[in-house]
N, C-alpha and C positions, 0 to 999 in steps of 0.2 A: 426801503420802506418809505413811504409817502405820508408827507404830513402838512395838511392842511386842516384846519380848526372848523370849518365850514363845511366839508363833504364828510368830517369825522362826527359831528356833531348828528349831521342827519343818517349814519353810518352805514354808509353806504361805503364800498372797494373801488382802488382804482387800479387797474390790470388784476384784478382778482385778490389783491393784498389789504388787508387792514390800514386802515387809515388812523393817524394818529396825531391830537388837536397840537400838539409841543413836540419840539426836541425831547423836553426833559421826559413826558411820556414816553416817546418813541426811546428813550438811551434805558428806560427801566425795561425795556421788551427784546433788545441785541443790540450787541456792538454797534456804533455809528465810526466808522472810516474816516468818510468824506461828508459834508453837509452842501449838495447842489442846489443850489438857488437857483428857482424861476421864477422872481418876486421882481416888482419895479423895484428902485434903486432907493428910494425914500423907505422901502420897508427894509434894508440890510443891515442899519442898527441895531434892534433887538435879535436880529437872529443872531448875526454875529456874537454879540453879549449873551444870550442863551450858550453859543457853541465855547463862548471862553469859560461861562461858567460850569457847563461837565468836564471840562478840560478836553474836548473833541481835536483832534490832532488837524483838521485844514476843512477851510472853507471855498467853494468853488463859485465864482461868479459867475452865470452863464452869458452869452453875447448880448450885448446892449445894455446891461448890468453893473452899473458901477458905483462905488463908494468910498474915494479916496481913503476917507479917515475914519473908516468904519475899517477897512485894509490892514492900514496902518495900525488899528488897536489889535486886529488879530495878530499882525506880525510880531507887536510889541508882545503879547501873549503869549509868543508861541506856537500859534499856529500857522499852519501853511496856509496862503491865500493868496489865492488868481482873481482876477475878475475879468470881465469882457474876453471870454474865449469858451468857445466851443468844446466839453471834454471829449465827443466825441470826434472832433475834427482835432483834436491834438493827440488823443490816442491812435487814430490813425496814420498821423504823422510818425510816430517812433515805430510802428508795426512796417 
């Protein structure tokens, strides 16, 4: 499910899915997994802190993406978190 504050706002779909301004939004409407980031790396602070505050089990940074100590707070938290890699080029890889 796809969440962006901005294309939710003027509610509009993206791939045909509802759009949703939050995490926290989106976790009252289905399970949230994984939390994929395609965000510059300045904005992985609040999400991250949004994803430790549902208790979201991993956070995915996608390529070029990175946040040492935003990382580090998830891991501290509990949660699973990659950053700078490709899910779909490491799903690949174990297939």
């Amino acid at each position: 499910m796809p969440v962006n504050p901005v294309v939710a706002a003027s509610g509009e779909h993206i791939l045909g899915e509802v759009v949703y301004a939050s995490l926290t939004e989106a976790a009252g409407h289905q399970t949230i997994d994984l939390v994929d980031v395609f965000r510059n790396s300045v904005d992985v602070p609040p999400i991250v802190d949004e994803a430790i505050a549902l208790k979201l089990p991993a956070v995915w940074l996608q390529l070029g993406v990175r946040h040492d100590a935003a990382v580090a707070k998830a891991h501290a938290a509990g949660l699973w978190a990659v950053q700078d890699r490709c899910l779909k080029v490491e799903y690949a890889r174990q297939t």
